[in-house]
C-alpha positions in Angstrom: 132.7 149.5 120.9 133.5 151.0 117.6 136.7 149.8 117.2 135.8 146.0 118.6 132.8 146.0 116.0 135.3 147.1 112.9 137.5 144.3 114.3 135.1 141.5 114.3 134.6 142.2 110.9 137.8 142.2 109.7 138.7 139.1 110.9 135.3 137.7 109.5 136.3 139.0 105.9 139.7 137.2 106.9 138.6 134.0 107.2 136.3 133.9 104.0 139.4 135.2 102.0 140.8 131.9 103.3 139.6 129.1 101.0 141.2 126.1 102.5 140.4 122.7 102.9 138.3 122.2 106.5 140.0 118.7 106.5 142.0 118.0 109.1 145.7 116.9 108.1 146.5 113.0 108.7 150.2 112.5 108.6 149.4 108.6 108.0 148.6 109.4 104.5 152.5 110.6 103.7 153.2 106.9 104.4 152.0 105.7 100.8 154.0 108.1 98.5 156.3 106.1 96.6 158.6 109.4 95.5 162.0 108.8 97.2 162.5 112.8 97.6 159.4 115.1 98.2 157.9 118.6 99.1 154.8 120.5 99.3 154.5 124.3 99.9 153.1 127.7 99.9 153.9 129.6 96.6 152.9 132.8 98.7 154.3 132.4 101.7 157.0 129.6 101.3 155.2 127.7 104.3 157.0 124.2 104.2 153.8 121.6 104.4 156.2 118.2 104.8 159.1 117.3 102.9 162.0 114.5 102.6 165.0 115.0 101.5 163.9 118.4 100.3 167.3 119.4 99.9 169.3 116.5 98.4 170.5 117.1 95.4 168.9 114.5 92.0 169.0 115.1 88.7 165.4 116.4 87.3 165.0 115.3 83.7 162.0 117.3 82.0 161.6 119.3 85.2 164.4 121.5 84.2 161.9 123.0 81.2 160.5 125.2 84.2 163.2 126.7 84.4 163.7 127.0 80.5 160.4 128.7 80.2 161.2 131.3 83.2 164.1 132.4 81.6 162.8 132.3 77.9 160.1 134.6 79.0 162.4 137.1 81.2 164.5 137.2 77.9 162.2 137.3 74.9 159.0 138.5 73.9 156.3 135.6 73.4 156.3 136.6 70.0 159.8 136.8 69.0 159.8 134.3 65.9 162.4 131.6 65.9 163.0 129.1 62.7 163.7 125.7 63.5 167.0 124.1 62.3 168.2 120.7 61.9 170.7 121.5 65.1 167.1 121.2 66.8 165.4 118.3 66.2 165.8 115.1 68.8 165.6 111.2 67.8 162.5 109.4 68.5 164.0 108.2 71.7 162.8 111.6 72.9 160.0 113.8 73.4 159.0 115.8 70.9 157.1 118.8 69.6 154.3 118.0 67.6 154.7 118.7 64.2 158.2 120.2 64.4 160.6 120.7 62.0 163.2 122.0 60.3 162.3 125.5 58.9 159.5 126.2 60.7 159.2 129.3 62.3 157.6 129.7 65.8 157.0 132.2 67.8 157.9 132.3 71.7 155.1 130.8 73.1 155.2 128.0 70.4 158.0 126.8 71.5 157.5 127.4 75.3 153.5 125.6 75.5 155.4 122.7 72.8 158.1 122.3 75.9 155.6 122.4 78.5 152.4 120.6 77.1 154.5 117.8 75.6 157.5 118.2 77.2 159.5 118.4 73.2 163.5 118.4 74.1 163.3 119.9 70.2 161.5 122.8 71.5 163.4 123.5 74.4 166.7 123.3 72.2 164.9 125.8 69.7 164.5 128.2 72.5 167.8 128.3 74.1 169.6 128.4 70.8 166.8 131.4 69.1 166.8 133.5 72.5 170.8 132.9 73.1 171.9 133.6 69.7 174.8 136.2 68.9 176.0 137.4 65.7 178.6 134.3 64.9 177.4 132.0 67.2 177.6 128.2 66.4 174.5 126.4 67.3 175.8 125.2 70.4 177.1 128.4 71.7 173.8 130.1 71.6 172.6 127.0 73.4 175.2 127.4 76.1 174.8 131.3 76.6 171.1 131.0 77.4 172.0 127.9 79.3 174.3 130.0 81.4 171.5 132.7 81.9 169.7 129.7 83.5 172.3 129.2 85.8 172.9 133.3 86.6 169.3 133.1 87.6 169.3 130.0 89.8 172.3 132.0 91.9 170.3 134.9 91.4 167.5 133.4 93.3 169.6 131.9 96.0 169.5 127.9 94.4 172.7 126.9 95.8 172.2 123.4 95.2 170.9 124.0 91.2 172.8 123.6 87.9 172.0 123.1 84.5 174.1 121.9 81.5 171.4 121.8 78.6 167.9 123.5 78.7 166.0 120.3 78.0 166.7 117.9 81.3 168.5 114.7 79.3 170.9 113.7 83.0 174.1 115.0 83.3 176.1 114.5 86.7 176.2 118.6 86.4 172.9 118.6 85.8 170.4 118.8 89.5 168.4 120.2 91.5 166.5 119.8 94.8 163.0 119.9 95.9 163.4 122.8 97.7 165.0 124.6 95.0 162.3 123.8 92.2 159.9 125.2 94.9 161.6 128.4 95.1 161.6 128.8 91.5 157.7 127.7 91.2 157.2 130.3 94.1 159.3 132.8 92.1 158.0 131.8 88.5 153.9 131.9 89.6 154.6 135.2 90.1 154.7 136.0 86.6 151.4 136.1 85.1 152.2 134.8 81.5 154.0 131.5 83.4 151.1 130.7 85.1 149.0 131.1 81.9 151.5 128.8 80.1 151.6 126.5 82.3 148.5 125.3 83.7 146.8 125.8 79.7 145.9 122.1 79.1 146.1 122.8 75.3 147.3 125.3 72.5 147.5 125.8 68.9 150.4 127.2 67.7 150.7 129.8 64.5 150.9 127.1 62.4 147.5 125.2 63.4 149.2 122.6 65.0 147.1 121.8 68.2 149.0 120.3 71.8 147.9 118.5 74.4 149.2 118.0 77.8 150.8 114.8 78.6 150.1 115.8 81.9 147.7 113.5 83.7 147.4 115.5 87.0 143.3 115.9 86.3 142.6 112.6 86.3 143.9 112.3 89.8 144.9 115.5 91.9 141.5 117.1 93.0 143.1 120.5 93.2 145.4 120.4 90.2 145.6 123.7 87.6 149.4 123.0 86.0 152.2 120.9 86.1 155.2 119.7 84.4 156.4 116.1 84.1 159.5 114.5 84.0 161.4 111.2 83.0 164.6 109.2 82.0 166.5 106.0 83.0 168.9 108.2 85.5 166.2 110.1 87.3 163.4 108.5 87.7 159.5 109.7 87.2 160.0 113.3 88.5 156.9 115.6 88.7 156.2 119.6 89.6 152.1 120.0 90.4 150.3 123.2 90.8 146.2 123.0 93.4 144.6 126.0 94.0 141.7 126.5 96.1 140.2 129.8 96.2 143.6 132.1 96.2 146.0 129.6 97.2 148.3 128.1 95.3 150.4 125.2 96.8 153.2 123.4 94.6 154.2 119.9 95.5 157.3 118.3 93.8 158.3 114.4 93.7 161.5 113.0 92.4 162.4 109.3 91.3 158.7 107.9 91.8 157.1 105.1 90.6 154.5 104.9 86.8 152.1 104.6 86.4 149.6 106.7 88.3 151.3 106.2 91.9 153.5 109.3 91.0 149.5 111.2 90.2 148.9 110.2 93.4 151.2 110.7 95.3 151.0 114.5 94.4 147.1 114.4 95.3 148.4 113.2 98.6 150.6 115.8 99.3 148.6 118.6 98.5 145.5 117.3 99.9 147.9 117.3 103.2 149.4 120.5 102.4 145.9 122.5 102.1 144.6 120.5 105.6 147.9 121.6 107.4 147.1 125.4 106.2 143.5 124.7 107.1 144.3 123.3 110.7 147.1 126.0 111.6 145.0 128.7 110.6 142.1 127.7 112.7 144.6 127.4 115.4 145.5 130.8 115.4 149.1 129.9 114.9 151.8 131.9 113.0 154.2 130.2 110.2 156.7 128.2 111.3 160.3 128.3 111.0 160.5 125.8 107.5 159.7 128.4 105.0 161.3 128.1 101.3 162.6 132.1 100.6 163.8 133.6 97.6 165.7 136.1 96.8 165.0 138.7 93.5 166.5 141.9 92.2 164.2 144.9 92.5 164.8 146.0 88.8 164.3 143.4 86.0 166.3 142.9 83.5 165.7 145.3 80.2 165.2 142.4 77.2 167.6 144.5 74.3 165.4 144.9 70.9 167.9 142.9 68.9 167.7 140.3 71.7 167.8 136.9 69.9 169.5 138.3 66.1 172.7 140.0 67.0 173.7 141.2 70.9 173.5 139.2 73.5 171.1 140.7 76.3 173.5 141.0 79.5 172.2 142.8 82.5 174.1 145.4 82.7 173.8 146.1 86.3 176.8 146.0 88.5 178.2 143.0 90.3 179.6 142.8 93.8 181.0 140.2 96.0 180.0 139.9 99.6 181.2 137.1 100.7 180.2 133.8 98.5 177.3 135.4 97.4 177.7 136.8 93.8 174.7 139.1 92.8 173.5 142.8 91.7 174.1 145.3 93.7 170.7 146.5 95.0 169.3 143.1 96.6 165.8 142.8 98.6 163.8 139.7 99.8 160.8 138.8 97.8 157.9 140.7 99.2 155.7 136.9 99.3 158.5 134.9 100.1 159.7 136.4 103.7 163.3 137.4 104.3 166.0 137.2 101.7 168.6 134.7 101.8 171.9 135.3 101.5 173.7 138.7 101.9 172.5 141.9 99.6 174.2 145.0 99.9 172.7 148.8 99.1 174.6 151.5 97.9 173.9 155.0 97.4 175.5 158.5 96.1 174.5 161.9 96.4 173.2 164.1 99.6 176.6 164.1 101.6 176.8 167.9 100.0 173.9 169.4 102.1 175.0 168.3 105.6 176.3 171.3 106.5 173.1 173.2 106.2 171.3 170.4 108.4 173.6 171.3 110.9 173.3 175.1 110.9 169.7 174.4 111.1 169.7 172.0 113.9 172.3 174.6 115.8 170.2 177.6 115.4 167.1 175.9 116.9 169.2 175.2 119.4 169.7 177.9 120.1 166.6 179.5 120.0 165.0 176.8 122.0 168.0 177.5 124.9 166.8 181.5 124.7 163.0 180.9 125.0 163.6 178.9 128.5 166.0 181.5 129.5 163.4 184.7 128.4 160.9 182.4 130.7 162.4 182.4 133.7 163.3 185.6 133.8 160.0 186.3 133.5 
């Protein structure tokens, strides 16, 4: 009776540690988004909500600064200053940075809420170049080196259908992504506490006074939203990565090639207003996950950021690589304790202990031994 009482409660603190919607999910509603590719999921669980095309490659414009941010902030402290240069700055064609300029200095986070809030290709182009910088270095090859540890983390996470040429998102053939993919790396990213902070902040001043708004209209729209990041050129399309919460749970839904001016809003309000209902309804069901979960894959020791990161060596993990198969990674590789199993293949190695097998063995004889004496001293008796 005990035991059935203690278990009657813990399923009643269960279900109010589940804040979901009590809606019931209409597919009907999916009919309306205008987004040619789509998907909403689970940033703790990679539960798959709906998708199409979740796994086609398109090129992401703006939606790459994610991605950016991640990286900057598992590479740099948020305030490691970095002076603008004239290799920086963007024409008016583009976004910008508010207030940037040649000669500034900014720290970190500047740079990172001035590429997130306003979406500034000049901030994004500040970071790579002041994180990725090596002693003799052209501008350009910083740029590249952090835009290659973009690309070491995307195959690091399992992205096989993610590449980046430049840090900002202007389209490139070479330059794509996949629904699927930017939800792994929203799944992975949340994770970090000052990325969430960044990114659903719907202002910030930087430490030169400037104030930044978010050109982000989520709000205004998307009942659950906390954070996003938008995305746009003439290649791509209106592209958008939105963040609802209710309670503890955190869903991420992601549109590419949509249609302005508040259909793409909307369409994002749709899907996660679906996604929380289909968590809502399988929950009261009783039923388990099903099989279309996103999964990522993470090393269980982070990189070390180098104290000269950023002014003279170049901050290379200096863990060692194997192949297994056509998976390149570290060596030690585990699934991502929120995401389910890893994907890919991971292999474990280990030194040391061989020496003391002998002794197990002695051990394990003489009890033996011992044990075969006792039945024998038994029976006799």
């Amino acid at each position: 009776m005990r035991f059935l009482s203690a278990l009657v409660v813990v399923v009643i603190l269960a279900g109010l540690a589940t804040p979901v919607s009590a809606q019931t999910a209409d597919s009907s509603s999916l009919a309306s988004i205008t987004a040619k590719q789509y998907l909403v999921a689970d940033t703790a669980t990679g539960e798959v909500f709906t998708e199409k095309d979740g796994g086609v490659r398109h090129g992401i414009a703006s939606l790459t600064k994610v991605f950016t941010a991640m990286v900057a902030i598992e590479r740099a402290p948020l305030n490691m200053q970095i002076t603008a240069t004239s290799d920086d700055v963007f024409d008016s064609t583009s976004t910008l940075m508010t207030g940037f300029a040649p000669g500034n200095t900014y720290t970190v986070e500047d740079l990172i809420e001035g590429m997130l809030l306003e979406s500034g290709n000049d901030a994004a182009h500040a970071l790579a170049r002041g994180i990725g910088f090596k002693e003799g270095d052209t501008s350009q090859e910083s740029v590249d080196r952090f835009v290659g540890w973009m690309n070491d983390k995307a195959v690091e996470l399992g992205l096989e259908n993610t590449h980046f040429v430049n840090p900002h998102g202007l389209s490139d053939p070479d330059h794509y992504s996949t629904p699927r993919d930017i939800g792994v790396w929203m799944m992975y990213s949340v994770q970090n506490a000052d990325f969430l902070r960044l990114i659903t902040n719907r202002q910030y001043t930087d430490s030169l006074g400037v104030e930044h708004i978010s050109v982000n209209r989520g709000p205004e729209f998307i009942s659950t939203y906390i954070g996003g990041k938008t995305g746009y050129d003439d290649d791509t399309g209106w592209c958008l990565i939105e963040l609802g919460q209710q309670g503890d749970t955190i869903l991420v839904s992601v549109t590419l090639d949509a249609i302005a001016p508040v259909e793409w809003y909307v369409d994002h309000q749709i899907l996660l207003t679906y996604g929380f209902a289909s968590l809502a309804d399988r929950l009261a069901a009783g039923n388990p996950i099903g099989t279309n979960v996103l999964a990522i894959r993470t090393v269980e020791e982070p990189t070390e950021i180098p104290e000269d990161v950023g002014q003279v060596a170049s901050p290379e993990p200096e863990t060692p690589v194997v192949q297994t198969g056509d998976v390149i990674g570290p060596v030690k590789v585990t699934g991502s304790p929120i995401a389910g199993p890893a994907t890919g293949t991971g292999v474990e190695t280990s030194t040391g202990g061989s020496g003391n097998g002998w002794l197990v063995a002695v051990v394990l004889l003489l009890a033996l031994l011992g044990l075969i004496g006792w039945r024998t001293a038994r029976r006799s008796a």
